[in-house]
Kinemage of the C-alpha trace (Angstrom):
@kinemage 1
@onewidth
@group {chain A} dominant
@subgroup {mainchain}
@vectorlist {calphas} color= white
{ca unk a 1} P -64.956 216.185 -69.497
{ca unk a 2} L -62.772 214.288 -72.256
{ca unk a 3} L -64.120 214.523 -75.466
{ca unk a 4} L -64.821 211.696 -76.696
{ca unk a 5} L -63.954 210.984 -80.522
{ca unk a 6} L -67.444 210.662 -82.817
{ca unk a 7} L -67.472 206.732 -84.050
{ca unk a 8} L -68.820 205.296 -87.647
{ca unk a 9} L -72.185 205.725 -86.340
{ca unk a 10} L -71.979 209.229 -86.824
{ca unk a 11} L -71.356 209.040 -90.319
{ca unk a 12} L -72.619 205.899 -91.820
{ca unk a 13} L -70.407 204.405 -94.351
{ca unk a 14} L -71.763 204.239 -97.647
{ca unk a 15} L -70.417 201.240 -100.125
{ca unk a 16} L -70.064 198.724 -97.253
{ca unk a 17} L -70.918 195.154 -97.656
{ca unk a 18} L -74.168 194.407 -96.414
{ca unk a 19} L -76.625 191.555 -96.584
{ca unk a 20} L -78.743 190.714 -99.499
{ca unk a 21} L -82.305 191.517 -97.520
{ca unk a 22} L -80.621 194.772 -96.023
{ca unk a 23} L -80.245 195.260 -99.808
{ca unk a 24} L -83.292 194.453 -101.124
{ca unk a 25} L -85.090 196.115 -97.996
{ca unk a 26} L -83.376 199.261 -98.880
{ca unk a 27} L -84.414 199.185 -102.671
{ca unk a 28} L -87.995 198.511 -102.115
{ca unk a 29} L -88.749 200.705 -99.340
{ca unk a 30} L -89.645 203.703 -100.767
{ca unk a 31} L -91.174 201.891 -104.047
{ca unk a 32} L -93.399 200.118 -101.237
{ca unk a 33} L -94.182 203.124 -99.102
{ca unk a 34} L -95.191 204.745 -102.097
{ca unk a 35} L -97.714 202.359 -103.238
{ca unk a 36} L -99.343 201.497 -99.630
{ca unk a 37} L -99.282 205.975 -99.399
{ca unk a 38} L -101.506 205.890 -102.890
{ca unk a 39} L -103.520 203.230 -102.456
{ca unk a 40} L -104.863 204.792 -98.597
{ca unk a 41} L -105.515 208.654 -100.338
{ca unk a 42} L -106.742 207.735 -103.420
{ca unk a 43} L -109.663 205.318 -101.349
{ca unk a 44} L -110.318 208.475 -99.440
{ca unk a 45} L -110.697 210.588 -102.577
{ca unk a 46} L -113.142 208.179 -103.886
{ca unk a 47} L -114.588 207.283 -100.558
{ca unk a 48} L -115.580 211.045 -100.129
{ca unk a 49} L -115.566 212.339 -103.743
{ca unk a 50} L -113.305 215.212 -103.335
{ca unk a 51} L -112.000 215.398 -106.757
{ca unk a 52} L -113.256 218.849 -106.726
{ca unk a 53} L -110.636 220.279 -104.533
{ca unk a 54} L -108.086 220.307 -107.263
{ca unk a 55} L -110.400 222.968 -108.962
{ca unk a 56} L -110.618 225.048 -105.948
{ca unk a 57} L -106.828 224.992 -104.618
{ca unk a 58} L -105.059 224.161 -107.547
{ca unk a 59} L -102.180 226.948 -106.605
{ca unk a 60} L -101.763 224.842 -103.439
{ca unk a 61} L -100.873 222.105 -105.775
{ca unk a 62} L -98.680 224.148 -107.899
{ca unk a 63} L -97.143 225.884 -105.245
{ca unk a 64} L -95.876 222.536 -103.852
{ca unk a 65} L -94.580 220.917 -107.167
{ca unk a 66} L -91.394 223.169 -106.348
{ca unk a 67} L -91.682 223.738 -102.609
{ca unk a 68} L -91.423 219.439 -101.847
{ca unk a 69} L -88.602 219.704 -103.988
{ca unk a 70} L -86.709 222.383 -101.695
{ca unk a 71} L -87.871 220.488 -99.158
{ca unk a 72} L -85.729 217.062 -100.048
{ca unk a 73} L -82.894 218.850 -101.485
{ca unk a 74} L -81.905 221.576 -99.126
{ca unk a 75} L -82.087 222.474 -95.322
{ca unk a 76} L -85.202 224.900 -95.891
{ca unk a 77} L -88.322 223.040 -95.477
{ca unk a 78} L -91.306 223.148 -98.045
{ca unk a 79} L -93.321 225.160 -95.491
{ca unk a 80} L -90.510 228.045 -96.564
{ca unk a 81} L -92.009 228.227 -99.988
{ca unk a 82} L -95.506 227.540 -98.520
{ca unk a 83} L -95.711 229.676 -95.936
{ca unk a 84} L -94.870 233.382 -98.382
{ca unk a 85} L -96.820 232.127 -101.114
{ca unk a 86} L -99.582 231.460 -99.121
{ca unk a 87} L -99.446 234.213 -96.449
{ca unk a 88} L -98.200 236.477 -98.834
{ca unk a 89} L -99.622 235.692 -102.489
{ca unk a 90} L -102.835 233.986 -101.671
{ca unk a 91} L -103.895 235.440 -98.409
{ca unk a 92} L -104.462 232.822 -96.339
{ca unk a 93} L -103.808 232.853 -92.680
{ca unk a 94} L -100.906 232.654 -90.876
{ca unk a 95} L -101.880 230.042 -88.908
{ca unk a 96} L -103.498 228.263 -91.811
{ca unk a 97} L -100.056 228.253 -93.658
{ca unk a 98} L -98.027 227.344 -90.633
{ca unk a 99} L -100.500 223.877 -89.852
{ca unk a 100} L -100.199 223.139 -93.875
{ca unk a 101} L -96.788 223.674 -93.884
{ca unk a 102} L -96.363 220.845 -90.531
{ca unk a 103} L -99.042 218.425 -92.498
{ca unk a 104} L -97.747 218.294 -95.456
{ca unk a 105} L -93.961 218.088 -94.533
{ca unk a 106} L -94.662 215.272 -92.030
{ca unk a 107} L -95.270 213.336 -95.218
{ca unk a 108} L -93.097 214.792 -97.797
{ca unk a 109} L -89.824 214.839 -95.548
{ca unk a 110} L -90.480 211.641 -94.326
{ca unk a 111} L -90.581 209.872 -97.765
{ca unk a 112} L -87.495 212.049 -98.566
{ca unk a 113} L -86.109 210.636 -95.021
{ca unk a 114} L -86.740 207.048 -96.712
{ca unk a 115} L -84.820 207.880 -99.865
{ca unk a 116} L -82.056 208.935 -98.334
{ca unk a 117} L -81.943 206.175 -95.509
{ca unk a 118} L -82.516 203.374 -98.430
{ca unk a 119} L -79.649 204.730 -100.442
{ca unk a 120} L -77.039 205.276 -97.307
{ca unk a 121} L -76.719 208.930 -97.423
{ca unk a 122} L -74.396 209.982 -94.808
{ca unk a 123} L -76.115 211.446 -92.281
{ca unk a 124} L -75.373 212.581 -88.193
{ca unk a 125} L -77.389 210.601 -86.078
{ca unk a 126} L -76.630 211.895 -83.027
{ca unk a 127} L -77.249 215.597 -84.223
{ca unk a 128} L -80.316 213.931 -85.369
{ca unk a 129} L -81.326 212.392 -81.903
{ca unk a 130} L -80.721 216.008 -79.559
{ca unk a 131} L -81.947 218.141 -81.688
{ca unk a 132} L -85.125 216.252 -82.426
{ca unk a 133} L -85.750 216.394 -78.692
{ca unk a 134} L -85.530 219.471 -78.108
{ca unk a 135} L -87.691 220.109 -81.051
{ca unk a 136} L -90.253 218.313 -79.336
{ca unk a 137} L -89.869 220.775 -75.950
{ca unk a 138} L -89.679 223.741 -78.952
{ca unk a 139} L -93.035 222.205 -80.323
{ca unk a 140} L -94.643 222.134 -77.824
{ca unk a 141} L -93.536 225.622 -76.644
{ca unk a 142} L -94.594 227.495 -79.691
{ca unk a 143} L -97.669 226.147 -79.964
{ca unk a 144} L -99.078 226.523 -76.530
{ca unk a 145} L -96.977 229.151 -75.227
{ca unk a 146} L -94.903 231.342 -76.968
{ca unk a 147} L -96.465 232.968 -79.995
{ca unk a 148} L -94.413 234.888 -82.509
{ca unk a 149} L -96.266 237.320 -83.622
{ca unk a 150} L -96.972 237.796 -87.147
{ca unk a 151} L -95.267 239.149 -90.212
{ca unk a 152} L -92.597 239.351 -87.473
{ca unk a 153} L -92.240 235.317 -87.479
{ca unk a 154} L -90.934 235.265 -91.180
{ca unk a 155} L -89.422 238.718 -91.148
{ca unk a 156} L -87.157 237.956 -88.991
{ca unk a 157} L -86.716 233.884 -90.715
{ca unk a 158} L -86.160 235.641 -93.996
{ca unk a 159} L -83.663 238.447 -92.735
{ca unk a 160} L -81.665 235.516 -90.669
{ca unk a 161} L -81.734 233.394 -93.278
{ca unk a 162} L -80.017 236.117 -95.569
{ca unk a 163} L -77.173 237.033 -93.209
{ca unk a 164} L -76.507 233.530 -92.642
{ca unk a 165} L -76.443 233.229 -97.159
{ca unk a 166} L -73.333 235.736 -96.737
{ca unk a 167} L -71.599 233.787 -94.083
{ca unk a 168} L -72.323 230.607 -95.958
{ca unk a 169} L -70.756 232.857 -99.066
{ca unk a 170} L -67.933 233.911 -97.376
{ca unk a 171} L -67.112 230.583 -95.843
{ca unk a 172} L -67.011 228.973 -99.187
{ca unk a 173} L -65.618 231.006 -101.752
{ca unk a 174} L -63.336 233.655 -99.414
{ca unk a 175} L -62.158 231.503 -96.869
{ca unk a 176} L -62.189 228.400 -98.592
{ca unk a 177} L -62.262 226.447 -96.059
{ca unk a 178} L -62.120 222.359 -96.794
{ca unk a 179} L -65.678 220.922 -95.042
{ca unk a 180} L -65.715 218.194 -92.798
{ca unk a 181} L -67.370 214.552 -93.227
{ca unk a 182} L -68.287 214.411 -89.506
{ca unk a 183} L -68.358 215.709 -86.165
{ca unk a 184} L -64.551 216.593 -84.633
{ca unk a 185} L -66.066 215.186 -81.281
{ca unk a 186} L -69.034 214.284 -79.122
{ca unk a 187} L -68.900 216.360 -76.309
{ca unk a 188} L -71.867 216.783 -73.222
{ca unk a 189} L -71.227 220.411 -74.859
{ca unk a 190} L -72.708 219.176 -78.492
{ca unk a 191} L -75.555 217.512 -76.931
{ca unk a 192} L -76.717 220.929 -75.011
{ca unk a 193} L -76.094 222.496 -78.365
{ca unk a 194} L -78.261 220.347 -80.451
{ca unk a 195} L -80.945 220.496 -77.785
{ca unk a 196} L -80.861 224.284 -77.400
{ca unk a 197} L -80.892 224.442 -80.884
{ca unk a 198} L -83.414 222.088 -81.285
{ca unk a 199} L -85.858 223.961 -78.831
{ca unk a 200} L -85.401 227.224 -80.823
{ca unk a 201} L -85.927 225.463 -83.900
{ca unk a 202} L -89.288 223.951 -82.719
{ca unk a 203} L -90.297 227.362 -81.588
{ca unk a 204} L -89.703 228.721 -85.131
{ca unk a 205} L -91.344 225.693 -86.854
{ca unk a 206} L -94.477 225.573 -84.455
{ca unk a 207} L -95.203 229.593 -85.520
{ca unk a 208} L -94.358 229.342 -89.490
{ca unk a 209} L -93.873 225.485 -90.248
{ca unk a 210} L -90.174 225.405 -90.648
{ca unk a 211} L -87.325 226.575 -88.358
{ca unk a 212} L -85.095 224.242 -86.926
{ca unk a 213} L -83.937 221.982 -89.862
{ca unk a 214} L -81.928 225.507 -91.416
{ca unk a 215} L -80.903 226.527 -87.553
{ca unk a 216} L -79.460 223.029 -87.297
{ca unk a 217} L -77.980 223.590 -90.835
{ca unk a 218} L -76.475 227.007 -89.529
{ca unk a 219} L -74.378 225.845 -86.746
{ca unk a 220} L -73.491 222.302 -88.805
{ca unk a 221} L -72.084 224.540 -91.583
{ca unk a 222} L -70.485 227.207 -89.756
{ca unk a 223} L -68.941 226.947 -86.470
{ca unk a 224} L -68.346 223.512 -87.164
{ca unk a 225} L -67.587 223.172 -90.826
{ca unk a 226} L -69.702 219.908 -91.830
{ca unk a 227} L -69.986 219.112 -95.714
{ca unk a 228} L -73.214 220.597 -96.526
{ca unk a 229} L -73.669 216.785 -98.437
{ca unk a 230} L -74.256 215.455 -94.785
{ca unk a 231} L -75.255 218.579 -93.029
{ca unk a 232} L -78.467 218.964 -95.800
{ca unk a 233} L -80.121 215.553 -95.496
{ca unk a 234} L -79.419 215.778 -91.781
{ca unk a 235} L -81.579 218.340 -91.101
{ca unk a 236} L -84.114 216.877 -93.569
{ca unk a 237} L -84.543 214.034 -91.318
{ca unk a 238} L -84.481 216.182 -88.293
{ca unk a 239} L -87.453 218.718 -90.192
{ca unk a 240} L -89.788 215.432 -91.106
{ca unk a 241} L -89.577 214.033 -87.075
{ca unk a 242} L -90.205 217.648 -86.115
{ca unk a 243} L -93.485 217.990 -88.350
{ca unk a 244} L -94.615 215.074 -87.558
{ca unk a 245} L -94.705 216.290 -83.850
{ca unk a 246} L -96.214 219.247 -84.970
{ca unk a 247} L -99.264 217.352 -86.729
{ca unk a 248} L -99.557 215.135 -83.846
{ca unk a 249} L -99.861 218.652 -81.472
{ca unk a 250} L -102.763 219.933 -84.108
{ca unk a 251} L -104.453 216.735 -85.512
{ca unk a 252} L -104.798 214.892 -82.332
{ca unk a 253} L -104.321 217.065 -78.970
{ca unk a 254} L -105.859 220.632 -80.524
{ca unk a 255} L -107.930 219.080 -83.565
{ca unk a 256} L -107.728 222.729 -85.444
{ca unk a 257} L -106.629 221.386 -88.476
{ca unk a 258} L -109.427 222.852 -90.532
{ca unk a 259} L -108.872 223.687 -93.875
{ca unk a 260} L -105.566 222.701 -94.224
{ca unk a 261} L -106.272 219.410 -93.990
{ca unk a 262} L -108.132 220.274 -97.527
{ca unk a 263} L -105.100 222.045 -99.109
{ca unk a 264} L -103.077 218.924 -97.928
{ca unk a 265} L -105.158 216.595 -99.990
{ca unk a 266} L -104.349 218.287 -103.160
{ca unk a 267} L -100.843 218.558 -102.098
{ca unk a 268} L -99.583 215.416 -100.913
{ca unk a 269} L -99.573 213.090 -103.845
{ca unk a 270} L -97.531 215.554 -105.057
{ca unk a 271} L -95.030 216.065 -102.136
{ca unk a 272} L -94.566 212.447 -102.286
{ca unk a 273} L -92.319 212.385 -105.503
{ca unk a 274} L -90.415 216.024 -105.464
{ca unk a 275} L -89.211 215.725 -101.783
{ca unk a 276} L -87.663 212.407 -102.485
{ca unk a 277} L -86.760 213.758 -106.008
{ca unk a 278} L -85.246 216.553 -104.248
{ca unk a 279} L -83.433 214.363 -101.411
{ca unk a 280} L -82.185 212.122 -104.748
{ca unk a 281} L -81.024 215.511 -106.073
{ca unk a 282} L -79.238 216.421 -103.491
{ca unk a 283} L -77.106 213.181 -102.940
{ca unk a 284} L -75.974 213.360 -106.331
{ca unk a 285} L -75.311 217.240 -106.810
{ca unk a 286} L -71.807 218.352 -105.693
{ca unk a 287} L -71.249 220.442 -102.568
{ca unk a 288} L -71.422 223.621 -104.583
{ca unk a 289} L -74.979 223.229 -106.667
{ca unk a 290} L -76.311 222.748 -102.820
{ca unk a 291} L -74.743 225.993 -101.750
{ca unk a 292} L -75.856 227.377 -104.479
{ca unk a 293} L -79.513 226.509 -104.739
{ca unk a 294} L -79.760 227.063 -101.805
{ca unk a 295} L -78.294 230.913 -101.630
{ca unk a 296} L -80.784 231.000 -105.060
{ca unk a 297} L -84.119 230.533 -102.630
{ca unk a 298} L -82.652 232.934 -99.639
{ca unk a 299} L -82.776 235.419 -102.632
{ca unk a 300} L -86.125 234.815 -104.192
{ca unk a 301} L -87.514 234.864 -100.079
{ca unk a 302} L -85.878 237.729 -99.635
{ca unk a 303} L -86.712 239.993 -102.905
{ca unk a 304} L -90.720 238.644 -101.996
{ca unk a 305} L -90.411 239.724 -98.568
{ca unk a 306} L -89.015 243.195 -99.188
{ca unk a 307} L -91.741 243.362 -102.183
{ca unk a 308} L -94.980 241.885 -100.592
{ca unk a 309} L -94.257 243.007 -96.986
{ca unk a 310} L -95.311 245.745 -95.574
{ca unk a 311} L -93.049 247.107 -92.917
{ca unk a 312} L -93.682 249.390 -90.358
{ca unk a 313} L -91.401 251.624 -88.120
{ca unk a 314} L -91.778 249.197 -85.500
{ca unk a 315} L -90.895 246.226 -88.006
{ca unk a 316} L -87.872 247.864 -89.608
{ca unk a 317} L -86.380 248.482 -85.896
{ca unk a 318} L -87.100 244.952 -84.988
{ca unk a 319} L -85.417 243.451 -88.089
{ca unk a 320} L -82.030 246.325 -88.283
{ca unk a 321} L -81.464 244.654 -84.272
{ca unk a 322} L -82.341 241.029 -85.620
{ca unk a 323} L -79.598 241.260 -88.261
{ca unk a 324} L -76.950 243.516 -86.192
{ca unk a 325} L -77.366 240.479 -83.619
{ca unk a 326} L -77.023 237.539 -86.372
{ca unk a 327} L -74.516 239.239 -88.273
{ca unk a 328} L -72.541 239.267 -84.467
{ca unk a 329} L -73.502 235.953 -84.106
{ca unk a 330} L -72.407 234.142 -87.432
{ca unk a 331} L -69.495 236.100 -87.406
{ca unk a 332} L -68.846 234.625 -83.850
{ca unk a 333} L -69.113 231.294 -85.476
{ca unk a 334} L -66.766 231.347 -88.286
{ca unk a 335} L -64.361 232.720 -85.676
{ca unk a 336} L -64.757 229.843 -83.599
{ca unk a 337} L -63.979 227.511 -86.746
{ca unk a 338} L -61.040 229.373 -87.432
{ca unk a 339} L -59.553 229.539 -83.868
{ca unk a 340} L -60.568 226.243 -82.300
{ca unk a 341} L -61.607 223.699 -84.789
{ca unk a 342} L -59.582 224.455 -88.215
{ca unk a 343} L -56.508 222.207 -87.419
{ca unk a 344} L -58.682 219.251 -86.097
{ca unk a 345} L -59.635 217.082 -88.613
């Protein structure tokens, strides 16, 4: 089949004439959302007097003042500062940390999604389309029927997540390669892609509460070269659809929210200002703070793994093939890049 050549819809142009409501729609809608957002949790607070949850999970609080802002600014959702600190620092469940992680994203993301909808970040829509439904499928999938066992779940996420940190490296600074603003084509081929990649990704995110917004980040930034300016908030928007699936799976169809719902009360009214702080952050930082914040958190995951892990024979086995396999696989990519997709533009 003829590729067919991506149009302005896959990049929205920022600076563009627009109407004065569009405008004035734009600048109030997160200002708006905010407001309606406060006005709803702080009647339940009242309504149900459960002030006294700060005292009791006040490091849930904490913990989230920095992991919403990851979660705007960069293509690793808050649940992957959520998810260690809590399984790992505060003992709580892996389960536990995976539904919190889903909750409290579905909010967060989505008033980072706002922010950077209301102030025209470029973005891939399409990308944003396949791969949020096959997250769905992945969802679904990983929540009913194909369990990742735990620590293996974020073993393996941290160890893929730090070969990818040296192919992102290398990409950057050896090969120096000049990013792309948008897709070279749109291809039958890049919508089974995006929906493969989208399942896997909903696989990840239904076992540890984020997944498929840094696998969609991984083959955007690789294989295919896209800026990581559009590539990040892409996979943002893709993370805060994808969790709100998630909650729908646990709040509504399961109802086994339990006490997560509790850490998400003393969470959210915080998650509602960094991730859109961090989505803000992000739009205005150059290409290279975003690489490099970001390569500064694969780090920090990967120095608490190695420290607060425990890993068995079995585990050590499991994660030498996981990274042999990735290593294979990224390197796969940036050969791709450099063989079929380097001269177009």
């Amino acid at each position: 089949m003829t590729a067919t050549p991506v149009t302005s819809e896959e990049q929205p142009a920022t600076g563009q004439p627009s109407s004065t409501n569009a405008a004035r729609v734009r600048r109030w809608a997160y200002p708006v959302a905010l407001v309606v957002f406060y006005i709803v949790w702080l009647s339940y607070m009242i309504s149900t007097s459960s002030w006294g949850l700060f005292t009791e999970f006040w490091p849930v609080s904490l913990t989230m003042s920095l992991g919403s802002f990851v979660a705007g600014a960069t293509a690793e959702g808050g649940a992957a500062v959520a998810f260690p600190v809590f399984t790992k620092v505060l003992s709580i469940e892996p389960t536990t940390a995976r539904t919190f992680g889903l909750l409290i994203q579905s909010v967060g993301m989505t008033f980072a999604g706002i922010v950077i909808i209301a102030r025209r970040v470029p973005i891939l829509p399409r990308v944003i389309l396949w791969a949020s439904l096959g997250g769905v499928f992945g969802q679904i999938l990983g929540t009913y029927y194909i369990g990742l066992a735990s620590p293996y779940s974020k073993i393996l996420f941290t160890f893929v997540a730090t070969v990818f940190g040296v192919a992102l490296a290398i990409s950057r600074w050896a090969l120096k390669w000049v990013p792309r603003q948008r897709m070279p084509s749109w291809t039958n081929g890049n919508r089974a892609v995006f929906l493969a990649i989208g399942v896997a990704g909903g696989i990840v995110a239904a076992n540890t509460g984020s997944g498929i917004d840094m696998l969609t980040f991984i083959v955007l930034t690789l294989p295919i070269g896209i800026d990581e300016k559009v590539s990040t908030p892409t996979t943002v928007i893709i993370m805060a659809i994808n969790s709100i699936v998630g909650t729908f799976l646990h709040a509504v169809i399961s109802q086994d929210i339990g006490i997560a719902f509790d850490y998400w009360l003393v969470a959210v009214p915080i998650v509602v200002l960094g991730a859109p702080a961090g989505a803000y952050f992000a739009s205005r930082a150059t290409r290279d703070n975003i690489i490099v914040l970001l390569l500064t958190l694969i780090t920090i995951e990967l120095i608490s793994t190695l420290v607060l892990v425990t890993f068995t024979t079995t585990a050590i086995i499991v994660t030498a093939i996981a990274v042999v396999m990735c290593g294979g696989w990224f390197w796969a990519m940036l050969h791709y890049r450099h063989s079929r997709l380097r001269s177009v533009p």
